[in-house]
Residue, then its C-alpha position, 0 to 999 in steps of 0.5 A: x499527504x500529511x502525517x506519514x511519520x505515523x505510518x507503520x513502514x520497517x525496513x526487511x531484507x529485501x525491501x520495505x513493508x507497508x501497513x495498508x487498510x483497503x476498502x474494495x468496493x469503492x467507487x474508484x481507485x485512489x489513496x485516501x490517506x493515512x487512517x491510523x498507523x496505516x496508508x488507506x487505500x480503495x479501489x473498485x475491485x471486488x474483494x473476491x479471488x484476490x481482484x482488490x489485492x491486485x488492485x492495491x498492489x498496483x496503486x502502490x507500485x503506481x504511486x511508488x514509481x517501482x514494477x509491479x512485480x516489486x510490490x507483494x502481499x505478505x500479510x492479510x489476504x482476507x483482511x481489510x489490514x494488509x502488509x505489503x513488501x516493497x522491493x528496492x525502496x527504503x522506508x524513508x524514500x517511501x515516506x517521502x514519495x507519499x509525502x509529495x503525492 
């Protein structure tokens, strides 16, 4: 994946958050790409009772080679802008996984 210089990834205690722009609803799950200063994501799920949260979480945690439970919405949970922690990778490694997916 190109440009992730500009995604907008802080190091927090206890793990890294990532700025993501969902788009539920989609007609499979997948990383778009980077829109912004953030990673786009869509998925299939509905965007009702946290089902496209869940999704996205699982995408990362996928992508990023971590447990799920190591991927956590902190920001967002009705908005397409969402912030999620990653525990136990640094910005850079995650910067560098996407740079090779």
């Amino acid at each position: 994946m190109q440009h992730v210089e500009k995604l907008n990834i802080r190091h927090v205690k206890g793990g890294t958050i990532l700025s993501v722009k969902v788009v539920p609803g989609a007609s499979r799950d997948r990383i778009v790409g980077i829109l912004g200063d953030c990673l786009k994501i869509t998925t299939a799920a509905a965007p009702e009772r946290g089902k496209a949260n869940a999704a996205v979480a699982g995408i990362l945690a996928e992508t990023l080679g971590v447990d799920r439970r190591d991927v956590q919405l902190v920001a967002g949970q009705t908005s397409p802008r969402k912030e999620f922690k990653v525990a136990g990778l640094s910005p850079d490694r995650i910067r560098e996984i996407l740079a090779a997916t």
